[in-house]
C-alpha positions in Angstrom: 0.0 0.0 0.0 1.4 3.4 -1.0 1.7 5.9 1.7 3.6 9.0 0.2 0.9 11.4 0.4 0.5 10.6 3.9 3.9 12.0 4.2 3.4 15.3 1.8 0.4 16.3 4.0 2.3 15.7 7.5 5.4 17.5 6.5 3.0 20.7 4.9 0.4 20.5 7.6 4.1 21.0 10.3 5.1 23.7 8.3 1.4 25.4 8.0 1.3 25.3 11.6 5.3 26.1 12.3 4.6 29.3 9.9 1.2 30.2 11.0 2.5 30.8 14.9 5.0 33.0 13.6 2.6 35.7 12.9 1.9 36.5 17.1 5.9 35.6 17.7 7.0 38.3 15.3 4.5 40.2 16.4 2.6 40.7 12.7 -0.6 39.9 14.5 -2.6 36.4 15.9 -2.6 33.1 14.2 -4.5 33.4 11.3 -5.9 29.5 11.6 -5.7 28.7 15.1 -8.6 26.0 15.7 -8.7 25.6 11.0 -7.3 22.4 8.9 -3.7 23.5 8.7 -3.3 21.6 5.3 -6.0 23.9 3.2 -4.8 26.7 5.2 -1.3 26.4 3.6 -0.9 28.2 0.9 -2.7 31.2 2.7 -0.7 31.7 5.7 2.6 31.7 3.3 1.0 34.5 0.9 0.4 36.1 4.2 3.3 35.9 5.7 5.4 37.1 2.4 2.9 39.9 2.1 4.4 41.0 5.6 7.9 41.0 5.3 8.4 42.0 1.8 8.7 45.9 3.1 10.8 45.0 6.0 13.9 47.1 6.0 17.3 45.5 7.6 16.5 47.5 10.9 13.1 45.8 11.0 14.1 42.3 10.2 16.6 42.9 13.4 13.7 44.2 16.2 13.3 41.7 18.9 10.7 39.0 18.6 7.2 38.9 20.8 9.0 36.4 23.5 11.7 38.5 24.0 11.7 41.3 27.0 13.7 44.8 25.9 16.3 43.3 29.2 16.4 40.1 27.6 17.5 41.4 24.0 19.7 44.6 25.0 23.1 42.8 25.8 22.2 39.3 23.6 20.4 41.1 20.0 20.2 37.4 18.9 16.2 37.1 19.6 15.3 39.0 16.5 13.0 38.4 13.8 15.5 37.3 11.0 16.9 34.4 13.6 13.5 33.3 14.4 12.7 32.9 10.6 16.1 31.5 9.6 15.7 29.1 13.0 12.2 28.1 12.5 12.8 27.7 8.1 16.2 25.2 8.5 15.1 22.3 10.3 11.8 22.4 8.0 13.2 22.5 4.8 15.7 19.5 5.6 12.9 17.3 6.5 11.2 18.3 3.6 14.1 16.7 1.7 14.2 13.8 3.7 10.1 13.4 3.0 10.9 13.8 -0.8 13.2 11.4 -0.8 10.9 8.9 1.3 10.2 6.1 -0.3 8.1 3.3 1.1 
């Protein structure tokens, strides 16, 4: 029995929900599908969330993130926006390569 697409829907239905709580941790605004089906909600939240950093500047992609106090990020600036991004986007594109090269 075939069982690939098994793995496409659990690897975008992560990322959906990975990218989705970004929105309240960058502080772009609440979840946008907090209770939906994280798999139809997909291509959505990724339109969404390109729609809000296209106009960051530098300065903005280095602001601290939501769960970050001002103390907290003064003397360690590495709780910013771009490391959440670049932290949270690593680990899910290498086990989307991994599920593309599943093979049952």
């Amino acid at each position: 029995m075939r069982r690939d697409g098994i793995v496409s829907f659990t690897f975008g239905a992560n990322i959906s929900a990975v990218n989705d709580a970004l929105f309240p941790l960058l502080g772009i605004g609440p979840k946008l599908f907090p209770d939906a089906e994280l798999k139809q909600a997909a291509d959505q939240i990724n339109h969404a969330l390109w729609t809000a950093f296209t106009p960051w500047t530098t300065a903005e992609w280095l602001e601290k993130h939501t769960n970050v106090s001002a103390e907290e990020f003064a003397p360690n600036r590495g709780g910013n926006r771009f490391t959440v991004v670049v932290n949270r986007s690593t680990p899910m594109a290498d086990r989307s390569v991994h599920g593309l090269m599943y093979t049952p």
